[in-house]
C-alpha positions in Angstrom: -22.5 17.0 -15.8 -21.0 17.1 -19.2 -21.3 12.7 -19.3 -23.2 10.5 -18.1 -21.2 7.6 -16.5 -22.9 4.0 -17.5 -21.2 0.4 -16.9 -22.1 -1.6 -20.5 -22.6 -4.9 -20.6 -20.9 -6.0 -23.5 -20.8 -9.7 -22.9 -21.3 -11.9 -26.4 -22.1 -8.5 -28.3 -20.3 -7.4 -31.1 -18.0 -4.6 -31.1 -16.5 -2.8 -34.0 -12.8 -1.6 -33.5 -11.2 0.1 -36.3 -7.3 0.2 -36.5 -4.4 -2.6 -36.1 -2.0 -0.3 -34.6 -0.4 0.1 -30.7 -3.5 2.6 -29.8 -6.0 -0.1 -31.4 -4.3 -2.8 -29.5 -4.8 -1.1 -26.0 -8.9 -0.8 -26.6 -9.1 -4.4 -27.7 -7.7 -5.7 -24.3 -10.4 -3.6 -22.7 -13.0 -5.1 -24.9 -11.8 -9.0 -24.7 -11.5 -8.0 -20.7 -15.4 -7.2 -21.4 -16.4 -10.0 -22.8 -17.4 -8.3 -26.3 -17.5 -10.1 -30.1 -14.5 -8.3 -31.1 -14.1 -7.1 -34.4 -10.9 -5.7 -36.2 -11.0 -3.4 -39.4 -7.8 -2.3 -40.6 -5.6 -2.6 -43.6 -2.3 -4.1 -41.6 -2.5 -5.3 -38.2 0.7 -5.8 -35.5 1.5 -9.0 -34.0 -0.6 -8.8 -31.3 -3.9 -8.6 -33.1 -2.8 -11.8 -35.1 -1.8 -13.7 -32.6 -5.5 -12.8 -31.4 -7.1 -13.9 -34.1 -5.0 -17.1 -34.6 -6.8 -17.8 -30.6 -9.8 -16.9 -31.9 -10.1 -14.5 -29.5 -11.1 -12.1 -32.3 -12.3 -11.1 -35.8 -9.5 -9.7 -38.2 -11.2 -7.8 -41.5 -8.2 -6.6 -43.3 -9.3 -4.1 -45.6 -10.2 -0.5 -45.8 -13.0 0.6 -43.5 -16.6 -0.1 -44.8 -19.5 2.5 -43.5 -21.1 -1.5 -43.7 -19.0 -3.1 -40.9 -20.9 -0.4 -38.6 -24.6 -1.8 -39.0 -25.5 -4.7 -36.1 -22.8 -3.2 -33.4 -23.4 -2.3 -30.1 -20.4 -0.2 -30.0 -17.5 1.5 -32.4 -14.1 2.5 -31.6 -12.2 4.3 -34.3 -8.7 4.0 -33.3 -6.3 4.8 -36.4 -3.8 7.1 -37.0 -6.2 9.1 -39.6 -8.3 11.6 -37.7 -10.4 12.4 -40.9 -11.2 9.0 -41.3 -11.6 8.2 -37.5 -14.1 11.6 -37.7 -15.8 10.1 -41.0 -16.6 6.3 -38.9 -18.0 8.4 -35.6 -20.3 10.3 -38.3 -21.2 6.9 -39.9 -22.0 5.4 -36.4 -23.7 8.6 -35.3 -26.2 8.0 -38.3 -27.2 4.9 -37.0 -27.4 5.5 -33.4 -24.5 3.8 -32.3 -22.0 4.7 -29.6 -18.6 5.4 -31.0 -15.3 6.8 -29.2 -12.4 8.3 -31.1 -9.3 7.9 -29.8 -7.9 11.5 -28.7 -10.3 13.4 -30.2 -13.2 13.6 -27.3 -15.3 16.0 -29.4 -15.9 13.5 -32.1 -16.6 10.8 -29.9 -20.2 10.1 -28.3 -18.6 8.5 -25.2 -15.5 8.5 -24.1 -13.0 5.7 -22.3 -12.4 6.5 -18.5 -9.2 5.5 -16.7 -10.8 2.0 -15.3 -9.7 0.5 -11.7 -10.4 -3.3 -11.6 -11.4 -5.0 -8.6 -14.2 -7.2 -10.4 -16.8 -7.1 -9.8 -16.0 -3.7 -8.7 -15.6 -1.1 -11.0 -13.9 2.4 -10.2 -13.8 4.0 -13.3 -12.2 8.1 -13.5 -12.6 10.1 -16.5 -12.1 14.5 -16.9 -14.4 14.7 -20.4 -11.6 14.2 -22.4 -10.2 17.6 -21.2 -6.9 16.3 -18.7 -6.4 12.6 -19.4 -3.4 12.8 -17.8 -4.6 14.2 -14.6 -7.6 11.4 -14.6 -4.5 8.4 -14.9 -2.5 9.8 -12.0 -6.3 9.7 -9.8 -6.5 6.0 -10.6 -3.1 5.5 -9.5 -4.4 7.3 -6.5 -7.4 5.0 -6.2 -5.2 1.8 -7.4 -3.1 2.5 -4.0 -6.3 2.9 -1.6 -7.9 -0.1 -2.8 -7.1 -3.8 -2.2 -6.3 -6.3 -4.6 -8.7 -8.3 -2.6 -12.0 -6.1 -3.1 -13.2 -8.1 -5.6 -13.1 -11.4 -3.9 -15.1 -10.1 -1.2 -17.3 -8.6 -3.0 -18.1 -11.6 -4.7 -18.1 -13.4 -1.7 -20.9 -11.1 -0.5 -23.1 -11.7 -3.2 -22.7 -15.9 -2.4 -23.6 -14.6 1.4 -26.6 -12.0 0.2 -29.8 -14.3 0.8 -28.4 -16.0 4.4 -28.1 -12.6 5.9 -31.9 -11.1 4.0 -32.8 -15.0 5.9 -31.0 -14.2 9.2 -31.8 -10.3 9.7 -35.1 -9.3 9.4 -34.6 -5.3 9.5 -32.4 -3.4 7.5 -30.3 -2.2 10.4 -29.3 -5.5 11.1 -28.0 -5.9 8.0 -26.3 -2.9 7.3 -24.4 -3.7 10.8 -23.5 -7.2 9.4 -22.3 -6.3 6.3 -20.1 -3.7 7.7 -18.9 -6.3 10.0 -18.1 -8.2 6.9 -16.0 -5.8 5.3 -13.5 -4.6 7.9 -13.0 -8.1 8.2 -9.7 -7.9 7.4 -8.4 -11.6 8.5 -11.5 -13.1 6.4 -10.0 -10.7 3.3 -7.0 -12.4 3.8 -8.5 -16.0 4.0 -10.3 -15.1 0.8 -7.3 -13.7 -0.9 -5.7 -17.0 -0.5 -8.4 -19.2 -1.6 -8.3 -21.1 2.5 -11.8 -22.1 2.2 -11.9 -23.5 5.8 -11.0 -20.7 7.0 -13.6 -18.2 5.3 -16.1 -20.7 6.3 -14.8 -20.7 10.1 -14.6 -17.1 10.1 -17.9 -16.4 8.3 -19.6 -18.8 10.8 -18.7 -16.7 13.7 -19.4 -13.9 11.8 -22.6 -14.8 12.4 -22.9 -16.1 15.3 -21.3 -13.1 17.0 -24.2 -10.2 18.4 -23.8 -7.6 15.8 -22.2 -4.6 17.7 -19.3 -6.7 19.0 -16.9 -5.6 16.6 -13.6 -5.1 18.8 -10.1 -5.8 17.0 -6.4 -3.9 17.5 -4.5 -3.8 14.0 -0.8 -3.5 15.4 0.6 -0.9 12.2 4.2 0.4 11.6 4.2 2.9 10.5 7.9 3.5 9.2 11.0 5.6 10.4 9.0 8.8 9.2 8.7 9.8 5.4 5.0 9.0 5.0 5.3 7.9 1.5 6.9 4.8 3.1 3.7 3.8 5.0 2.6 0.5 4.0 -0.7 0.8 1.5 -2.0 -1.9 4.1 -1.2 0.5 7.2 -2.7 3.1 5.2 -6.3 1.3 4.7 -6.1 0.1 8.2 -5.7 3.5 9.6 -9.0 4.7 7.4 -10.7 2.3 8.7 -10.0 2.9 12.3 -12.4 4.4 15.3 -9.3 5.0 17.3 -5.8 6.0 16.5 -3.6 5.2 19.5 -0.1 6.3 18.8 3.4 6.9 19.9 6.3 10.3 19.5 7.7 8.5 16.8 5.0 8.9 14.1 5.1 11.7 12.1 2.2 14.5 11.8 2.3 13.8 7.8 1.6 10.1 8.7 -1.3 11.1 11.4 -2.8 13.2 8.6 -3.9 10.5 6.6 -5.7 8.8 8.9 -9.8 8.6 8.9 -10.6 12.7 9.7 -13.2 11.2 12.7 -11.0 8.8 14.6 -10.2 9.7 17.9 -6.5 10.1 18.1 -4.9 9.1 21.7 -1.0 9.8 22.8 1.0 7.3 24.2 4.2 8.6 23.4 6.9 11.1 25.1 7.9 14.4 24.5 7.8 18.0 25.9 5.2 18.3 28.3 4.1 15.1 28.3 5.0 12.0 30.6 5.6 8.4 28.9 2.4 5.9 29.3 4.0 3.3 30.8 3.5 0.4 28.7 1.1 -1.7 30.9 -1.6 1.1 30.5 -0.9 1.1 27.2 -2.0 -2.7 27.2 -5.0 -1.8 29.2 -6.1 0.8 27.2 -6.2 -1.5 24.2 -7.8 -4.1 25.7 -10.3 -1.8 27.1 -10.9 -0.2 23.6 -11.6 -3.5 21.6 -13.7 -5.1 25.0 -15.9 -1.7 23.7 -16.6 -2.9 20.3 -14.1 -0.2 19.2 -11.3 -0.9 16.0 -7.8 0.5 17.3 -5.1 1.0 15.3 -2.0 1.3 17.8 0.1 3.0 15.5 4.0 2.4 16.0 7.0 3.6 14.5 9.2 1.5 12.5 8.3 -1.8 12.6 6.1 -2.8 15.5 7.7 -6.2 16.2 11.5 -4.3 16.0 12.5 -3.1 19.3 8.5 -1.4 19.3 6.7 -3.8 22.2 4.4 -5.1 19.7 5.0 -8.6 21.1 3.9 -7.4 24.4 0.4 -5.5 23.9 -0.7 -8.6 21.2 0.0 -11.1 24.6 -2.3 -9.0 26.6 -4.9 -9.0 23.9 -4.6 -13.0 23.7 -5.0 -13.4 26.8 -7.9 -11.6 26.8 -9.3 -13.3 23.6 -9.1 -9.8 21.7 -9.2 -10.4 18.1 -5.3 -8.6 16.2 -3.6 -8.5 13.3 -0.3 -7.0 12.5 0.9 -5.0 9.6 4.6 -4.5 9.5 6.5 -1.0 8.2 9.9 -0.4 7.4 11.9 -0.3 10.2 14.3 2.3 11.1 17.3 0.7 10.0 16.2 -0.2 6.9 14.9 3.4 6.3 17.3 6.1 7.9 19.9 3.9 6.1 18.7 3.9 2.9 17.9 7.5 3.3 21.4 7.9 4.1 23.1 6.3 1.3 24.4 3.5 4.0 23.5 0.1 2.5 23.4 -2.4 5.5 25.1 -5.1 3.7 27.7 -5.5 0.8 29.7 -8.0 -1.0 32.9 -6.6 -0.1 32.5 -5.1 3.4 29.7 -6.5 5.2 27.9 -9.8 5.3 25.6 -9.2 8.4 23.6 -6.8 9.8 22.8 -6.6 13.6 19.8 -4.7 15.1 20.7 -3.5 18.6 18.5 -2.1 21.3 20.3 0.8 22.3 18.9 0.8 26.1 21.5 -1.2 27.8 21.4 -2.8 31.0 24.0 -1.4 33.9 26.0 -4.6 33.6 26.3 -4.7 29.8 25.0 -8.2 28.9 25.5 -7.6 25.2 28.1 -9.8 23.8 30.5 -7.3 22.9 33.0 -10.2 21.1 30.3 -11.1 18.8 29.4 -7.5 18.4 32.8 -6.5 17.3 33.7 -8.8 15.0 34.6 -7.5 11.6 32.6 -8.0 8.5 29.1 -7.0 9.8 27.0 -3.8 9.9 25.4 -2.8 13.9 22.6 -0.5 14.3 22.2 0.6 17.7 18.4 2.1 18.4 17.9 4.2 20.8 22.0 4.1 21.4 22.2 8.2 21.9 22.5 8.5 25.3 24.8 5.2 25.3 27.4 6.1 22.7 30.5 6.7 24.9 29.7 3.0 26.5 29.1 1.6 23.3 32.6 3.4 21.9 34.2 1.7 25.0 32.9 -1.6 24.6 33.7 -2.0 21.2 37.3 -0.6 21.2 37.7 -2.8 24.2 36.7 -5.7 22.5 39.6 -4.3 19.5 37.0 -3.6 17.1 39.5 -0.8 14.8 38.9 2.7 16.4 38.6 3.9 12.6 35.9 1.8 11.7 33.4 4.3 10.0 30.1 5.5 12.5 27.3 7.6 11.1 24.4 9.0 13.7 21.4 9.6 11.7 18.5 12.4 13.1 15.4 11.9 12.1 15.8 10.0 9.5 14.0 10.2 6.4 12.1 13.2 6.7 12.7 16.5 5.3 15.2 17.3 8.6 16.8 14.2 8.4 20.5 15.0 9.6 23.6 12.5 9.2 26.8 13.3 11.3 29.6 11.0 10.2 33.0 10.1 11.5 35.3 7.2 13.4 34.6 5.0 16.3 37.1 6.5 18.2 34.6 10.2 17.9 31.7 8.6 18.4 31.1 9.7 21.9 31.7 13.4 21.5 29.4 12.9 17.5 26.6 12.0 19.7 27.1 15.8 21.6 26.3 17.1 17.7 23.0 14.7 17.9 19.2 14.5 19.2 17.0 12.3 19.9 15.7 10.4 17.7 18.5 9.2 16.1 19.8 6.0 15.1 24.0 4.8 15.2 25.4 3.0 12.4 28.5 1.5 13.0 30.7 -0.5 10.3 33.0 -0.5 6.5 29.7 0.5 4.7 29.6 4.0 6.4 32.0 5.1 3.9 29.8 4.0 0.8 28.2 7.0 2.0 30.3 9.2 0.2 29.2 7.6 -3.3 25.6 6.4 -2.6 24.4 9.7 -0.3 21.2 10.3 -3.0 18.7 12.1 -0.2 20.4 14.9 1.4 24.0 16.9 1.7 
């Protein structure tokens, strides 16, 4: 280990920053953030620094750097554009024992500054010795994604909680169990997020009231029309934290990878070899799951509460007093559209957009007349097997035969496929087309030819 990694407590101490530059300015925000004394050597200083000082937020010495100014602080940061004067203050501060860090030159420097996640009063903080800087920054931005804005609130909120559960456990077991009760909580998270005090209270309460290995809940997730860098950051820590993974054909391997390595996965779905689990066991098997103490994720493409029978399964956990929560994804519209270079609405060709469920009933009991009316965008899901009725309906109704279609393949992955052409083809298009796929029928179609970014 070529550092060791300490936290500093630099609260009401004074700190020595040399340098009124953009560099300079950067450090001082981490140490005003800390809580430090700051003080500012430099002979000019940017606008920043006095509009700092004229806060008194800080200490401006405008002069020349004095090996003086180091004596009585806790910690130096040479941070000018000079590197034989920021190498002649870390000598000065090495004499007297005091930590200093030069700016971009690690082996002057007796610490260095990591790349710092902030969820106070939890602190991530990522450094590679000074040796790929870079490479540390893009794994915060890593870290920034998989952590919620809300850590810190709850981990504040469990220090508040600390001596009622050492009071209400007696063995350590006991309160391991709550406090990893606590933070899966996601609903209390929430509350805590937005500052509903009655409800953190109400929630806390049953918290502990409830026996400690009752810990059932479903998280409903979309999980997106299939590029897994359009999972929700949400969906992604829900599906970490799940002990089951119930899913359906529509979610994509790349997705499944990321979730926790130990879940047990289950598929619902349809596809070779497999028969469809008819929804009702699906509702069962949920409900069975959570009545186990179990946290299922039922993980849904799209959107869950678009066409995806989200509505359904949370009414049969209701009814069963199941605790759920939903996280929403892009839905398949939005996506394979975008994806496609088809925007869904547009000044000058379409004010509307319609989301169609593409499994029709025998008699038709869509309104066709609203359906054709000009001015809109429709996007039939699940409309493969139905595009010569839909073609029908629609030209009967006199929506123009050459109104633009487009049938996108699995959209937004790497295999995505877009087969464009007129209403009046859109029956024999479908023949070129496999399931899934989604139809998208209106005047924006043609923006395809300009805004087509993804794919040929």
């Amino acid at each position: 280990m070529d550092y060791l990694p300490i936290f500093c407590k630099l609260t009401n101490r004074d700190c020595l920053l040399v340098g009124g530059g953009e560099i300079a300015e950067r450090k001082a925000r981490l140490l005003l953030d800390a809580g430090a004394n700051v003080i500012v050597n430099a002979p000019e200083f940017n606008e920043q620094f006095q509009c700092w000082a004229n806060q008194q937020q800080l200490t401006l010495i405008q002069r020349d750097f004095d090996p003086e100014l180091v004596t009585g602080k806790w910690l130096i940061i040479a941070a000018t554009n000079d590197e034989a004067l920021n190498f002649s203050i870390s000598e000065v501060a090495e004499k007297q024992h005091v930590f200093c860090n030069v700016v971009d030159a690690p082996q002057s420097a007796s610490f260095i500054m990591p790349s710092i996640i902030d969820r106070s009063p939890i602190i991530v903080a990522v450094s590679s010795g000074g040796k790929a800087p870079v490479l540390a920054r893009l794994l915060r931005e890593k870290l920034e994604a998989l952590l919620p804005q809300h850590l810190g609130k709850l981990a504040s909120y469990a220090g508040y909680l600390r001596q009622k559960v050492k009071n209400t456990y007696t063995t350590l077991t006991e309160r391991r169990r709550f406090w990893e009760k606590l933070f899966v909580h996601d609903r209390l998270a929430q509350a805590l997020a937005n500052n509903d005090s009655d409800q953190v209270a109400n929630l806390t309460q049953r918290l502990f009231n409830e026996p400690l290995d009752s810990r059932g809940e479903v998280v409903l997730v979309g999980a997106g029309p299939g590029d897994a860098g359009l999972l929700t950051l949400k969906g992604l820590q829900q599906m970490q934290q799940a002990d089951i993974i119930v899913y359906d054909r529509l979610v994509s391997d790349e997705i499944l990878n990321l979730t926790r390595r130990d879940a047990e996965r289950v598929f619902v779905g349809k596809r070779a070899g497999f028969h469809c689990v008819p929804q009702e066991q699906i509702n069962q098997m949920l409900l069975e799951q959570a009545q186990k103490g179990k946290r299922v994720v039922r993980l849904k493409g799209g959107d869950p509460f678009i066409f995806g029978r989200g509505g359904e399964e949370l009414e049969t956990l209701y009814n069963a007093n199941i605790p759920f929560s939903v996280v929403p994804g892009i839905t398949a519209a939005s996506g394979c559209s975008a994806y496609s270079g088809i925007p869904l609405t547009h000044r000058d060709y379409a004010h509307s957009v319609r989301l169609i469920t593409g499994h029709l009933k025998e008699d038709n009991d869509l309104d066709w007349q609203s359906l054709a009316a000009e001015r809109q965008t429709l996007v039939f899901y699940m409309g493969l097997s139905q595009a010569a009725n839909i073609q029908h309906q629609l030209l009967t109704h006199a929506m123009d035969s050459d109104t633009p279609v487009a049938i996108v393949e699995e959209g937004t992955s790497v295999k995505q496929k877009v087969i464009s052409g007129l209403l009046k083809d859109l029956s024999e298009l479908a023949l070129q087309a496999r399931s899934p796929s989604l139809i998208i029928i209106g005047p924006v179609v043609a923006l395809r030819e300009k805004l087509n970014w993804f794919s040929s």
